[in-house]
NUVEX-396240 format. One record per residue (C-alpha): residue number from 0; x, y, z. Coordinates in Angstrom, 3 decimals, decimal comma. Layout:
i	c1	c2	c3
NUM	X	Y	Z
...
***
This chain:
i	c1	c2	c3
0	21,530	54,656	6,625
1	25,316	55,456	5,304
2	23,723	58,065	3,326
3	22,241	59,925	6,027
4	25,374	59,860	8,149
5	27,257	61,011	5,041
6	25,204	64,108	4,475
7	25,380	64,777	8,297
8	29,075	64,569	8,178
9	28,967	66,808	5,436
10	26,496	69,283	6,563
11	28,846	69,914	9,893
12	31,967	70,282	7,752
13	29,835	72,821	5,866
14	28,721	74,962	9,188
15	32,705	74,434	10,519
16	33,968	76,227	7,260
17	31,366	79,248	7,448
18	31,523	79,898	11,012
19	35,525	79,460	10,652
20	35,282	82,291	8,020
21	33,118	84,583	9,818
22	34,859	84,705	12,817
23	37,614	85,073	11,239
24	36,515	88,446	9,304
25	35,151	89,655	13,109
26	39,354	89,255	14,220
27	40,413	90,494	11,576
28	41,092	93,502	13,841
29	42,709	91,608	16,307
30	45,265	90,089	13,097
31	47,793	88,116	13,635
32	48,007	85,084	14,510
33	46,380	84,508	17,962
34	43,080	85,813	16,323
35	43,242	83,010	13,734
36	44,252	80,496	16,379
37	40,975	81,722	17,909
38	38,835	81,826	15,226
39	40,132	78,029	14,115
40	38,891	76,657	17,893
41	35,738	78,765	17,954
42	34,865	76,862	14,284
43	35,702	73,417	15,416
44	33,909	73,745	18,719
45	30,704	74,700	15,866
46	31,140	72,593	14,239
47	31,090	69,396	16,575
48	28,032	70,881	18,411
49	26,266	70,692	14,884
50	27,669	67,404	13,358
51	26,489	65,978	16,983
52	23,216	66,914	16,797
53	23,013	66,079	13,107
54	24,451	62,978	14,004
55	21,877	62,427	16,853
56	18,661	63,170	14,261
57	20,341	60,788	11,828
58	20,261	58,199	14,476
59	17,073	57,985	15,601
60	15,604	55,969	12,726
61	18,247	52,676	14,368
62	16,863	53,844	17,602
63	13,032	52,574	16,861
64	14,501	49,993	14,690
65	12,759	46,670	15,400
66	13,532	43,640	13,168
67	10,168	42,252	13,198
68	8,628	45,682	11,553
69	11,597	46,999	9,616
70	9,319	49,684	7,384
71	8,422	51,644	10,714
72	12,275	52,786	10,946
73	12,048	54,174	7,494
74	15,264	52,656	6,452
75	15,179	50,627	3,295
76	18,642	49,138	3,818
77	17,957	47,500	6,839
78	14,274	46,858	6,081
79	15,545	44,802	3,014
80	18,159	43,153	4,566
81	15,853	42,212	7,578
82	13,091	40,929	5,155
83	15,845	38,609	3,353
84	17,528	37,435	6,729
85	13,557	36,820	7,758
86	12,837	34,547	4,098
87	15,975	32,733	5,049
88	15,278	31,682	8,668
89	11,640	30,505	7,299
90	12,736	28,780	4,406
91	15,495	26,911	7,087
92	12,934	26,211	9,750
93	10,362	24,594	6,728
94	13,330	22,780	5,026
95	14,181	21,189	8,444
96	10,562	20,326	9,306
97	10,943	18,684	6,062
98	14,091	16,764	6,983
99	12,278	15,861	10,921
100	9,218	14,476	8,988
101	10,659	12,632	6,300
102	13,461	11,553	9,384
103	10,147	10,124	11,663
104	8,452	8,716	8,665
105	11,498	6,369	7,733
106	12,226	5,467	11,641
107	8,069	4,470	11,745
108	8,722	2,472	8,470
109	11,710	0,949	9,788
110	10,507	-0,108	13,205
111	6,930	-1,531	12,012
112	8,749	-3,764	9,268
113	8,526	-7,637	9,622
114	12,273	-7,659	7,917
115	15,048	-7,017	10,287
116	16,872	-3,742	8,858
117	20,793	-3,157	9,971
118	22,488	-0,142	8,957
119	26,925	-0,268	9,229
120	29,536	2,165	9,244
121	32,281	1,837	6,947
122	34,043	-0,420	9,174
123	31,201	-2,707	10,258
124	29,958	-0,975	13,403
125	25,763	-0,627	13,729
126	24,634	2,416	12,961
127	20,445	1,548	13,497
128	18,954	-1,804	14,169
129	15,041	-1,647	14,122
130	13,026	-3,970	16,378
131	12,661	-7,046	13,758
132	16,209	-7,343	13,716
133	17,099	-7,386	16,946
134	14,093	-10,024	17,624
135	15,651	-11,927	14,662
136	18,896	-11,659	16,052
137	17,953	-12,643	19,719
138	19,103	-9,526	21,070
139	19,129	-6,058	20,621
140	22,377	-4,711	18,422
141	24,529	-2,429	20,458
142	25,111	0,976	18,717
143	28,438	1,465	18,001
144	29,807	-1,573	18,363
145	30,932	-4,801	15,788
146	28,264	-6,417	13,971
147	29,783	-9,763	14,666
148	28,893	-9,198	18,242
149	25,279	-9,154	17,523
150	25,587	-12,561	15,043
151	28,515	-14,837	15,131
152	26,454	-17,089	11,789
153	29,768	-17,213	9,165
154	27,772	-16,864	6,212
155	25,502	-13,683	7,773
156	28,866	-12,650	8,217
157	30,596	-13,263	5,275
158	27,989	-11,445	3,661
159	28,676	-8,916	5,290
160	32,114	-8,144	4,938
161	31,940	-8,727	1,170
162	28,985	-5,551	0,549
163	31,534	-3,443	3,169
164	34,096	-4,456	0,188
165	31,607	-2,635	-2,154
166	29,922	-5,651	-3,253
167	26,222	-7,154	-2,992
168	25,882	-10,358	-1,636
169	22,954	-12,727	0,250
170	22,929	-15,919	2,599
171	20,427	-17,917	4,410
172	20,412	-17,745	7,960
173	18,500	-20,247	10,602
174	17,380	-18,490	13,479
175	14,687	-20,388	16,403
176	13,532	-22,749	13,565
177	12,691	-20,338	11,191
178	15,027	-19,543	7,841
179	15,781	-16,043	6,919
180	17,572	-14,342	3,334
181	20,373	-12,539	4,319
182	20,960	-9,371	1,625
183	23,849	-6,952	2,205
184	24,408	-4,008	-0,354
185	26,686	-1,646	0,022
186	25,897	2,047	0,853
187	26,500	4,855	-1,702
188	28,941	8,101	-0,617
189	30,478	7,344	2,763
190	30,643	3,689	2,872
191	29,139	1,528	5,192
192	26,184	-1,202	4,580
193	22,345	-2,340	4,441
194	21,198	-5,335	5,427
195	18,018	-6,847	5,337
196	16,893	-9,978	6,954
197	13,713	-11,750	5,373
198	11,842	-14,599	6,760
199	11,505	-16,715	3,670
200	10,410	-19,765	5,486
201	6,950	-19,907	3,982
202	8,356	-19,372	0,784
203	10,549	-22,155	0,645
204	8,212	-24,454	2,165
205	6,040	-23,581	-0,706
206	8,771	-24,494	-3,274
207	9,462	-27,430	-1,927
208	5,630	-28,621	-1,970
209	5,083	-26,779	-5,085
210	8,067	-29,440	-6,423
211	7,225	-32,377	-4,264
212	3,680	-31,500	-5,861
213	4,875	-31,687	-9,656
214	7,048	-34,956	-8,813
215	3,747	-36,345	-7,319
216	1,190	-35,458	-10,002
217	3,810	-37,129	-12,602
218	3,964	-40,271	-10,403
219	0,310	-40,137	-10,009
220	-0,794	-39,911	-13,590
221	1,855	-42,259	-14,771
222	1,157	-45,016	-12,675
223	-1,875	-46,146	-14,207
224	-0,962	-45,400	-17,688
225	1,618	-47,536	-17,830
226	-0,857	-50,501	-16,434
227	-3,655	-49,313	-18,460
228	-1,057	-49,325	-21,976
229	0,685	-52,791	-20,492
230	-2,574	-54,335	-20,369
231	-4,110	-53,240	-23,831
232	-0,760	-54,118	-25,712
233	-1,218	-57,580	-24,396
234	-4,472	-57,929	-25,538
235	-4,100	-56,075	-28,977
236	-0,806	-58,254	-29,322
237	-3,398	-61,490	-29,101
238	-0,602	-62,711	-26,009
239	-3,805	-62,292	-23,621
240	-6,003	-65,972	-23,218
241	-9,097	-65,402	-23,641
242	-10,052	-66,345	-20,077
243	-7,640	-63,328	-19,485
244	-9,238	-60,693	-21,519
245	-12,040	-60,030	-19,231
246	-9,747	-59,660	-15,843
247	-7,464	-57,733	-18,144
248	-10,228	-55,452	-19,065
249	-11,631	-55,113	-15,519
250	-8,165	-53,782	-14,323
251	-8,126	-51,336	-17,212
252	-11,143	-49,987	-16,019
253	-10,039	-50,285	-12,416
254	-6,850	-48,355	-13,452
255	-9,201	-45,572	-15,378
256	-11,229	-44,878	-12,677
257	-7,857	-44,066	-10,643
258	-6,930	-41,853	-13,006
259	-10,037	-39,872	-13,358
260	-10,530	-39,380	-9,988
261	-6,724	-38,140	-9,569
262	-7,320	-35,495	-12,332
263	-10,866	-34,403	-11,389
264	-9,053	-34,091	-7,366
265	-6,052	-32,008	-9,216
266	-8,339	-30,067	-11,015
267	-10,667	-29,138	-8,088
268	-7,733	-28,439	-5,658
269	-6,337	-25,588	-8,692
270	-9,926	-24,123	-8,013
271	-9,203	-23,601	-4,258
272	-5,918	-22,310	-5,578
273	-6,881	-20,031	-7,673
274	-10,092	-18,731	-5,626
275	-12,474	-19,893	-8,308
276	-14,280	-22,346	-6,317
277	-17,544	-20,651	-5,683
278	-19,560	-21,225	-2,687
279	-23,605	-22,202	-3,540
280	-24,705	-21,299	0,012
281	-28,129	-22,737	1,483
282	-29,694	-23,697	4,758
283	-29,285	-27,325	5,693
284	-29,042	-29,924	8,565
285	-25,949	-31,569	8,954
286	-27,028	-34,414	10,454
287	-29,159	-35,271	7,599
288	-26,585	-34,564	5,132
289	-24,038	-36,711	7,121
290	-26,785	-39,800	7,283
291	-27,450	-39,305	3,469
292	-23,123	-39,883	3,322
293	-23,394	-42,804	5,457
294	-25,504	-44,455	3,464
295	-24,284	-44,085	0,380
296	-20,628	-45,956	1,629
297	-22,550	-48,754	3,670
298	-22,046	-51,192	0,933
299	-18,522	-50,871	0,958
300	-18,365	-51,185	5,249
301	-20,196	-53,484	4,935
302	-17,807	-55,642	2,560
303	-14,886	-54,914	5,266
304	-16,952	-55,995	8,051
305	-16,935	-51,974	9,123
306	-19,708	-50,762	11,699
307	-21,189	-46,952	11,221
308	-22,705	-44,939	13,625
309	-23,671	-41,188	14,024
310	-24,345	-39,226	16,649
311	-25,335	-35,599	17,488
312	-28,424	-33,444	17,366
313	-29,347	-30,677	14,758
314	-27,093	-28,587	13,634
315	-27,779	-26,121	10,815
316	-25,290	-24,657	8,882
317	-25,618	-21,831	5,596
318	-22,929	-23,842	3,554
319	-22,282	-25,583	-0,230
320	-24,116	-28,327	0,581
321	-22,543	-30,633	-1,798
322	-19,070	-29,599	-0,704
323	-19,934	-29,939	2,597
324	-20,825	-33,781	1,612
325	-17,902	-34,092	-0,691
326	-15,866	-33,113	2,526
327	-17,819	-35,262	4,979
328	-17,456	-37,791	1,976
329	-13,676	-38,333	1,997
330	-13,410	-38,613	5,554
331	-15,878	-41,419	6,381
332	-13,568	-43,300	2,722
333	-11,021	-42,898	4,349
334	-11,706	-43,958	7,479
335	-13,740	-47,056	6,584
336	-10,198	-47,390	4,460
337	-8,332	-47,650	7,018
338	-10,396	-49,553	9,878
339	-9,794	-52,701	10,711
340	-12,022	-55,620	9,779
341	-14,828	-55,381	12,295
342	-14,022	-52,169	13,434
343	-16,406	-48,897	13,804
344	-16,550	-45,928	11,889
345	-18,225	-43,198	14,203
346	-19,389	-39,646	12,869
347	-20,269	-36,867	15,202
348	-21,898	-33,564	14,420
349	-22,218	-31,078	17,096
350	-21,766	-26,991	17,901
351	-19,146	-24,898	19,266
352	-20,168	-21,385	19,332
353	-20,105	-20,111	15,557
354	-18,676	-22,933	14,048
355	-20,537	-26,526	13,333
356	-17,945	-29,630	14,430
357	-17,873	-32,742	12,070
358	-15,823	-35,207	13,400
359	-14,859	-38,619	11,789
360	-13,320	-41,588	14,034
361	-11,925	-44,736	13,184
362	-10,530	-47,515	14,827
363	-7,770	-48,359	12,526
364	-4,159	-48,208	12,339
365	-3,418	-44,794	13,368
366	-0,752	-42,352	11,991
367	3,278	-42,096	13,717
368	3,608	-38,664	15,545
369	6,493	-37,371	13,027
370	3,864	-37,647	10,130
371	1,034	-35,883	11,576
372	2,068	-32,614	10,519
373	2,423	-33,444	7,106
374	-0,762	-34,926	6,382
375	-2,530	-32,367	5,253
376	-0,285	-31,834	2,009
377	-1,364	-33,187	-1,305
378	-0,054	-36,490	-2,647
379	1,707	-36,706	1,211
380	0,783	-40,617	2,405
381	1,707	-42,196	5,685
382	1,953	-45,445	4,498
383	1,972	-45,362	0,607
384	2,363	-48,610	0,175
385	-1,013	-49,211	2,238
386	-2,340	-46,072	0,002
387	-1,957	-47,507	-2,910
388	-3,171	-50,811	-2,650
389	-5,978	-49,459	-1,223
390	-6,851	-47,084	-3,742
391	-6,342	-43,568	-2,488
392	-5,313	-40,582	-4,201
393	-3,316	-38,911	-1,625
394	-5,491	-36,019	-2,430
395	-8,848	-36,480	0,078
396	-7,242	-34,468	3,018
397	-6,066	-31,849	1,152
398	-8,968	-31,123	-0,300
399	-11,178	-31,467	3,125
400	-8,974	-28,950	4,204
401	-9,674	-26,539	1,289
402	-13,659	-26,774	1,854
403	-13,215	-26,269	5,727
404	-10,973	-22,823	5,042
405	-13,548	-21,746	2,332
406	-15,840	-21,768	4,767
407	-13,951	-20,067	6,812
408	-12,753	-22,858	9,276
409	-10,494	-25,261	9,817
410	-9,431	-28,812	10,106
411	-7,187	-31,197	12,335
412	-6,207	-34,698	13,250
413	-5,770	-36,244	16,329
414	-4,447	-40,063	15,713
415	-2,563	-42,577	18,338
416	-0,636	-45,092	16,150
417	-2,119	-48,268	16,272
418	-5,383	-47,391	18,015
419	-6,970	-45,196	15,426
420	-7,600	-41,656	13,954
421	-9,919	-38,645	14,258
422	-10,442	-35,417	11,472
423	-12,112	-32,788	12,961
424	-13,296	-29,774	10,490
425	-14,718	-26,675	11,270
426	-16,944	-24,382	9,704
427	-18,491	-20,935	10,066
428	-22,101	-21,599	10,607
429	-23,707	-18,269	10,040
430	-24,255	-16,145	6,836
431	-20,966	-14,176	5,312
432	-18,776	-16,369	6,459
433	-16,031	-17,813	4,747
434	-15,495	-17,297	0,508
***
């Protein structure tokens, strides 16, 4: 474009000079100088008339100019310069498409987390709170303002002045019963902080069952070693009477059996762990099964003076049979365990929609409120001094509870202390379900 209004510029001083000279050769007549003076105005007035109309011609490519079709205007300056200005508007628009999407991705993250997220400013006030924290927190956290407003907890907070300091730091907080990690880092370039908020109350529950576990199964084992070794060095050591030897012996074996049924219960509950306890499904009635159970631990009701009875109608269920017995097993032992002399032991088998209900009742001591919730956990007893005189493991719960989920149930207790128990389990009745 300055090119063409360069040689139009040009051209017109070109014309101005020859028509300058040619008029003045026509006054050269005239001479002097009024004929110049005349000749000089004559060529400038030329001379604009042509540099305006070159001018105009030159023009009229920037008058059908239009950005989006620069080639039509047959200027390769501007078309260039319009396709670059064109590449750079696109490559904005994609780069902040890019920037909105990865933007909405990380809010969707953020606000569909179970862990409360908290973003500060250099000097502690929130910059984002998604929806996890503010339901951790009790409250929503007001943008803008001092974190401390949203939790007043001294160690949250204390956290969280130390990663504004630059440095990384945790603490537990207790919020509505439940016990969250606390983990502030400090944010790279302008300052500020991160902190998460993780409910670890499952985890520690499991650490502290996972140790009360380890404690137990050391207690467990050891117990009847030490009788079992007391016993033999006193017989090996010739102290034993002879009249002894045989009671001696008895509790040996008494003390054996103990411990092999402890380690066969440990062993089959680190199956249920480790999901390789498979299930040998088949088509069964429950109330024969549980009559089979019955009868197998009438012997020892009998011996306590301990009344059983069943009652229900036929119920088929696609189980593992003999788990199924194992777990209807353990709860009539227990119960006749913990009956009173002349008491009743009374199983029930019935339906409730897709699960069969197997429900074991005694008439014995009963369990305190505060230790109901507990039951369930291995080695946990609610009177282990009763426990262990009577023989259990502290393991027969536990497992019932681990055949009842593999089958994809459940189980519960209802107990009033001093008037007796009931262990309800649950199971999926039909085919697939459950492990």
């Amino acid at each position: 474009m300055r090119r063409r209004a360069h040689l139009a510029a040009v051209a017109a001083a070109a014309i101005g000079i020859a028509l300058y000279a040619g008029l003045r050769a026509l006054a050269g007549g005239a001479g002097g100088i009024g004929g110049e003076i005349v000749a000089a105005f004559a060529a400038l007035a030329a001379a604009a008339a042509a540099a305006r109309r070159l001018a105009g011609r030159a023009a009229k490519p920037l008058e059908r100019y239009d950005p989006e079709r620069p080639d039509d205007a047959g200027i390769r300056e501007l078309a260039g310069l319009s396709r670059r200005y064109r590449d750079l508007l696109r490559e904005a628009e994609r780069e902040a498409g890019v920037a909105r999407g990865r933007a909405e991705a990380l809010d969707a993250v953020a606000e569909n987390m179970r862990e409360g997220l908290l973003v500060l400013r250099r000097e502690g006030a929130v910059a984002y709170a998604n929806e996890a924290a503010a339901r951790i927190l009790g409250g929503p956290a007001t943008l803008g303002e001092d974190v401390s407003r949203a939790c007043r907890d001294a160690d949250f907070l204390r956290a969280v002045r130390r990663a504004l300091r630059g440095e990384a730091s945790e603490a537990r907080l207790a919020r509505g019963g439940e016990s969250y990690g606390v983990y502030a880092s400090p944010t790279r370039g302008e300052g500020g902080a991160t902190v998460f908020l993780v409910n670890e109350t499952e985890r520690l529950k499991a650490e502290r069952q996972r140790a009360e576990f380890s404690a137990n199964v050391s207690h467990e084992l050891k117990t009847p070693l030490t009788t079992i070794a007391a016993l033999a060095e006193l017989i090996e050591g010739g102290i034993a009477k002879p009249e002894d030897i045989a009671g001696f012996a008895a509790k040996i074996s008494a003390q054996a059996a103990r411990l092999r049924a402890t380690i066969e219960d440990i062993m089959r509950l680190s199956a249920f762990d480790e999901g390789a306890a498979r299930l040998n499904r088949e088509r069964f009635e429950l109330i024969d099964l549980a009559s089979e159970i019955l009868e197998a631990h009438r012997d020892r009701a009998d011996r306590k003076g301990v009344r059983l009875r069943i009652e229900g109608g036929g119920t088929e269920a696609f189980a593992d049979r003999a788990l199924i017995g194992e777990l209807i097993g353990n709860l009539v032992e227990n119960a006749i365990r913990y009956s009173r002399e002349g008491g009743e032991v009374r199983v029930e088998i019935a339906e409730e929609g897709e699960f069969a209900i197997i429900a074991v009742r005694d008439e014995g001591v009963g369990i305190e409120a505060d230790r109901l919730p507990r039951i369930f956990e291995r080695f946990y007893r609610a009177d282990p001094s009763r426990d262990r005189r009577t023989g259990g493991t502290g393991l027969g719960l536990a497992i019932v509870k681990h055949i009842a989920e593999c089958h994809g149930g459940s189980a519960e207790i209802r107990s009033e202390f001093g008037a007796g128990t009931e262990v309800v389990a649950r199971i999926a009745r039909g085919e697939g379900a459950g492990g």
